[in-house]
C-alpha distance (Angstrom), angle and dihedral (degrees) to the residues before:
residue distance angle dihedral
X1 . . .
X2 3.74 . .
X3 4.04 110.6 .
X4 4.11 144.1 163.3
X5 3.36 112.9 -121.5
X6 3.43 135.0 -178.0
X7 3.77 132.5 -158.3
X8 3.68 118.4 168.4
X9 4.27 120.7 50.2
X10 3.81 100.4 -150.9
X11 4.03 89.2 58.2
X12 4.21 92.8 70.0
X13 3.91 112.4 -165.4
X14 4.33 89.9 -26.4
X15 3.61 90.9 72.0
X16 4.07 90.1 55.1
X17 4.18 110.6 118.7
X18 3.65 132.0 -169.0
X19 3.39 111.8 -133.4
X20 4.17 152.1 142.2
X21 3.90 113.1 -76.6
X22 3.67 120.2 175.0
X23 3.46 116.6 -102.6
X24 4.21 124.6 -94.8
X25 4.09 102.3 -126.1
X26 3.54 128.3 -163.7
X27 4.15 88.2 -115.5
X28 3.98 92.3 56.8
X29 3.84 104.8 44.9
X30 3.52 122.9 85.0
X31 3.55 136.8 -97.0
X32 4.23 116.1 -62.1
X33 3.89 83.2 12.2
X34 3.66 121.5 126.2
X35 3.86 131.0 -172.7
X36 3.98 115.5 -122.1
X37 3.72 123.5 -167.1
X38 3.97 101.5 -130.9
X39 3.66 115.0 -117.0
X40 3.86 103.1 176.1
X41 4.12 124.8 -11.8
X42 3.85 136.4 -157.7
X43 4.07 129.9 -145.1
X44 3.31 124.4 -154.8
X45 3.80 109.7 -148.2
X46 3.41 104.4 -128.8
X47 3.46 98.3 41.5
X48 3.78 91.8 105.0
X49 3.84 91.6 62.7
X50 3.61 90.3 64.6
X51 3.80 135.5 104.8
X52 4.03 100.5 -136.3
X53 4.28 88.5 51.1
X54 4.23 86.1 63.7
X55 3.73 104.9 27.2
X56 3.93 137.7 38.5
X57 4.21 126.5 -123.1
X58 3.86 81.4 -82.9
X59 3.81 99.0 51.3
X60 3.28 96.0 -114.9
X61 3.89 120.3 140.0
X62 3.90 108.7 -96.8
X63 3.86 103.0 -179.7
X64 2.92 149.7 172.0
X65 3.92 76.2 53.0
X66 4.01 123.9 -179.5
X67 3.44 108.1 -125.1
X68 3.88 126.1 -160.3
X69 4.26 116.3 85.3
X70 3.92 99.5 -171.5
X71 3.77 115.1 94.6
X72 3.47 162.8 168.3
X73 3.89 139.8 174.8
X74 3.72 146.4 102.9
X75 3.70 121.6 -62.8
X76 3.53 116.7 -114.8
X77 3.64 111.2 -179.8
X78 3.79 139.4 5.3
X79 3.75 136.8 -148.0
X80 3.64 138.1 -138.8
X81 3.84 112.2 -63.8
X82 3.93 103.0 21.4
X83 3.16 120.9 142.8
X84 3.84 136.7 171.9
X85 4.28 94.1 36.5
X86 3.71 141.1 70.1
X87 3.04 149.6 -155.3
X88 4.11 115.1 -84.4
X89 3.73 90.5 14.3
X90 3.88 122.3 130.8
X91 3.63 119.1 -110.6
X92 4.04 148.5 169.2
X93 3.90 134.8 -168.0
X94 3.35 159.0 135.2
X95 4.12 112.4 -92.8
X96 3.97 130.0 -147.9
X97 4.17 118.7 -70.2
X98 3.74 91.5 -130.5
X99 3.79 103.3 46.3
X100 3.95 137.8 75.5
X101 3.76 108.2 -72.6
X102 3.52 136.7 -148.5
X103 3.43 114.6 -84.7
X104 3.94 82.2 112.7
X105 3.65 153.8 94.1
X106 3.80 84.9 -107.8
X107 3.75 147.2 16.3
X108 3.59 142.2 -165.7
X109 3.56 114.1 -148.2
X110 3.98 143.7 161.0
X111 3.82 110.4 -88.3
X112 3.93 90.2 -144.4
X113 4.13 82.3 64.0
X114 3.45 94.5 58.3
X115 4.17 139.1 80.8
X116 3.85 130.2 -158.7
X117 3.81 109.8 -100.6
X118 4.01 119.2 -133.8
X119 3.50 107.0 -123.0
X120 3.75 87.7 -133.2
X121 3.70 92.6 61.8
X122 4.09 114.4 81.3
X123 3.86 117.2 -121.2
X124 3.73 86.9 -118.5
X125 3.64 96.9 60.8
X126 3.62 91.2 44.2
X127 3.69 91.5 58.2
X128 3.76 95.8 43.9
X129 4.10 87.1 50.6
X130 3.50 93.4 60.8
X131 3.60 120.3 71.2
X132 3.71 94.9 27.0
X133 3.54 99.7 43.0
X134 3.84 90.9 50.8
X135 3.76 90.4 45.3
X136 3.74 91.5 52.4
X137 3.76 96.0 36.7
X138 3.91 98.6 57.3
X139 4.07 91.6 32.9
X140 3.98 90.9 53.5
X141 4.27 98.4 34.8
X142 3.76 106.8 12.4
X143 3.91 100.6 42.8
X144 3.79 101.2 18.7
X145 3.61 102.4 36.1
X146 3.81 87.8 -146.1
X147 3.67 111.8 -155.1
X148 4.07 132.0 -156.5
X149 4.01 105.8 -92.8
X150 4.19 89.6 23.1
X151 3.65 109.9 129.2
X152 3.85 110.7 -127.7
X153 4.09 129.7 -160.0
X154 3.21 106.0 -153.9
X155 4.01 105.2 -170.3
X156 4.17 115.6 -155.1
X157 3.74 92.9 24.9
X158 3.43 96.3 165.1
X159 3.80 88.8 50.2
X160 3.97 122.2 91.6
X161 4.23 100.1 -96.7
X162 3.89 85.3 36.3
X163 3.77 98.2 48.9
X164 4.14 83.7 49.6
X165 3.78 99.2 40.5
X166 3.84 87.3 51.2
X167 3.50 101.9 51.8
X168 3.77 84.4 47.4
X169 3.86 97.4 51.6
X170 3.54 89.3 44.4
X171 4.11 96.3 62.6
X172 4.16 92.9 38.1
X173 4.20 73.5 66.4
X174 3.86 100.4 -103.1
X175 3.59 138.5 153.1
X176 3.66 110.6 -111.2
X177 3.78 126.7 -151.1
X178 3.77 110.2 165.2
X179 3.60 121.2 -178.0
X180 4.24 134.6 -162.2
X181 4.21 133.5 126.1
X182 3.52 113.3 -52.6
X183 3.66 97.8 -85.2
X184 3.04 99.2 66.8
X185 3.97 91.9 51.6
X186 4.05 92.1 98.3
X187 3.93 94.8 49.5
X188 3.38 101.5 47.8
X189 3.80 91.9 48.2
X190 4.21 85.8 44.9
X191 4.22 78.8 64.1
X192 3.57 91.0 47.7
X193 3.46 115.5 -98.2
X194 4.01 114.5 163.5
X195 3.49 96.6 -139.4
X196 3.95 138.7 -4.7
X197 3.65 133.7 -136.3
X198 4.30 119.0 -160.0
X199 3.71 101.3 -141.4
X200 3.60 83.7 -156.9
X201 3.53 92.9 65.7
X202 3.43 114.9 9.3
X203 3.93 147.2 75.8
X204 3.72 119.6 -104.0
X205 3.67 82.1 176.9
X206 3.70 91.5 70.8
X207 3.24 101.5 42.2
X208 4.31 97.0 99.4
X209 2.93 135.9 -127.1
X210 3.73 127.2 -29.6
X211 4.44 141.2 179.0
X212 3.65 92.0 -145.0
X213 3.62 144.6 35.4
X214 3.78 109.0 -174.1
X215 4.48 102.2 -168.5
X216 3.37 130.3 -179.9
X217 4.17 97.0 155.1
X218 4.11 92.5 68.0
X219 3.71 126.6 173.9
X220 4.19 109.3 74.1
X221 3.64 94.8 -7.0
X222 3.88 87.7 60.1
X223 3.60 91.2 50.9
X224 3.34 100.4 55.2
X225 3.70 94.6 46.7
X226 3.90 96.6 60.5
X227 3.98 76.8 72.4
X228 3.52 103.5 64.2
X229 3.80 96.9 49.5
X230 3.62 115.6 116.9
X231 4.41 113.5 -126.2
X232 4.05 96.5 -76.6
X233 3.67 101.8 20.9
X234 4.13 127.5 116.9
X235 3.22 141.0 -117.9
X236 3.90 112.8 -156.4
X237 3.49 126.1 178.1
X238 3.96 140.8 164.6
X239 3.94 98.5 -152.6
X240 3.88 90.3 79.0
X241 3.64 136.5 -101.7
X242 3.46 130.9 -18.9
X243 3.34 142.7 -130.5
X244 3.64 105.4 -148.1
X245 3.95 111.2 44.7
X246 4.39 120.7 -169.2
X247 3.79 105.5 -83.5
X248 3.85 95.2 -126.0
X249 4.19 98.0 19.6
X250 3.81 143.5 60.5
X251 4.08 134.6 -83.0
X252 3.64 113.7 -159.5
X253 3.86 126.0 -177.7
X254 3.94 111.2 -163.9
X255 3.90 135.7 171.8
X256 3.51 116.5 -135.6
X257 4.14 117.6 -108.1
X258 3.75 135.9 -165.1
X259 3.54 111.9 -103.8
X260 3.94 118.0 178.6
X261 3.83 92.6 -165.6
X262 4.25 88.5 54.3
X263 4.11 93.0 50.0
X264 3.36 92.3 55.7
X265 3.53 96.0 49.6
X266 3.60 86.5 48.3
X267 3.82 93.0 50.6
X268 3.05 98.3 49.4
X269 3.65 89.4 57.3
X270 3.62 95.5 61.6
X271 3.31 88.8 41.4
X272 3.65 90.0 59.0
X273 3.89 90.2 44.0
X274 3.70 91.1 -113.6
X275 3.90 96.5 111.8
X276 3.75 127.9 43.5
X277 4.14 128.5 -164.6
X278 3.53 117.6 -130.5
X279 4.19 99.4 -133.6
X280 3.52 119.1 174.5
X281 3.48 111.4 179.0
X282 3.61 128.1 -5.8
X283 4.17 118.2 -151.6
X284 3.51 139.3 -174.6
X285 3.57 115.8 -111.6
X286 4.01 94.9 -116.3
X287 4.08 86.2 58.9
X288 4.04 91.3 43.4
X289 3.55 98.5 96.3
X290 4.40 88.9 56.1
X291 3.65 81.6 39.1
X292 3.65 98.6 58.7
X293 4.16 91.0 39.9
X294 3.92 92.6 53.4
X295 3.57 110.2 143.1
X296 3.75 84.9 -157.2
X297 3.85 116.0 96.4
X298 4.08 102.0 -123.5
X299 3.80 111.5 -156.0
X300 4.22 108.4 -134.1
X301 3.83 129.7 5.0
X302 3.56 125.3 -36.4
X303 3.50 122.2 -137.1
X304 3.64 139.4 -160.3
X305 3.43 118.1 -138.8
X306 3.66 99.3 -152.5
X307 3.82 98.1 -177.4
X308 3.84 121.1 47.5
């Protein structure tokens, strides 16, 4: 089958290769796995700075690894001790840190990570919902226990996770204030942010008080945030701990995890036109590598559309 690879850390996304990879069959994987033929994939862009993309759970060198753990396709085989999927059904999930990705033909995958995808909804948007909506899901509800009447501020707005998480806040009945550089002002407020603040140019600082801080930029922005969060409030963020937490609140640092109960709330969201991904370009695998090493700046997720 037709795969990126990667093999050596320091290179980033321009040491990515397209190349032949064996095959995952439904004999070799292990127990509740399945194998999915990969309709459309997502990347996350750091993903190549961390540990679990170069090494296995025993630290031990597991490359050339397939990146990419955002997905969607049509399952093509099963293994021993699934339940809950079958064969030719739709599907879309998030697959394991330490195992080949799928920025391939084919993936094998834990059925527990996976959700049934509509038929009305297009393999592209089911692999652009997944990372970001989980990421926004269990930041907002799981880790921020966002409330109706909370005010929320939701940094990158504009951004893929922000785009998602505000859209989200914004029907649990929250006050959105999503922040970014000016040009992303008219997108975020397009997925309904409230107001907008240009970190460029404008004062978090004075911004009031707020129950939630939802980050995914870190480093100074995160700082200053811990100030604006009223006595009680969170600050959750996905870039790692902090070092300056809210005087009277809570900082919590979480990585995102597949749920199969969240996607399908999620899905049925879009399905209900009540959420919308934030796609910005959508490849075909073959053209992933240039796609990838753009030195154009693409607004939204891109996708690679792994079947024609």
């Amino acid at each position: 089958m037709k795969a990126i690879v990667v093999t050596d850390h320091d290179a980033g996304t321009a040491g990515m290769k397209l190349v032949e990879r064996p095959e995952p069959t439904g004999e070799g994987p292990n127990y509740g796995d399945v194998v999915v033929k990969v309709h459309a994939s997502g990347f996350t862009g750091n993903e190549l700075e961390w540990p679990s993309t170069w090494t296995d759970r025993l630290g031990r060198d597991r490359t050339p690894s397939i990146p990419g753990h955002e997905l969607a396709g049509v399952v093509t085989a099963l293994s021993y001790g699934t339940t809950g999927l079958s064969v030719g059904q739709r599907v879309f999930g998030l697959t394991d840190w330490t195992r080949d990705g799928t920025l391939a033909e084919y993936v094998a995958v834990e059925a527990r990570n996976l959700a049934p995808l509509p038929g009305n909804v297009d393999f592209t948007v089911g692999a652009a919902l997944v990372m970001s909506g989980l990421t926004a899901w269990q930041g907002l509800f799981d880790h921020g226990r966002l409330r109706a009447g909370q005010t929320v501020l939701v940094h990158g707005a504009a951004g893929v996770v922000g785009s998602m998480a505000t859209q989200l806040a914004r029907e649990a009945g929250a006050y959105v204030i999503g922040t970014g550089r000016a040009s992303g002002r008219q997108i975020a407020l397009d997925f309904g942010a409230q107001e907008f603040v240009n970190l460029d140019n404008d004062a978090i600082e004075e911004i009031g008080g707020v129950d939630l801080v939802l980050d995914v930029l870190g480093g100074d922005i995160a700082k200053r945030s811990a100030g604006v969060i009223r006595s009680g409030g969170t600050l959750v963020t996905v870039t790692g701990p902090t070092e300056v937490r809210p005087a009277n609140g809570t900082t919590i640092d979480f990585v995102v995890v597949p749920d199969r109960a969240q996607l399908s709330e999620l899905v049925q969201r879009v399905r209900d036109g009540r959420l919308r991904t934030n796609i910005g370009k959508v490849a075909a695998l073959d053209d992933a590598v240039a796609a990838f090493n753009s030195t154009e700046r693409t607004k939204g997720k891109t996708i690679i559309r792994v079947q024609p």
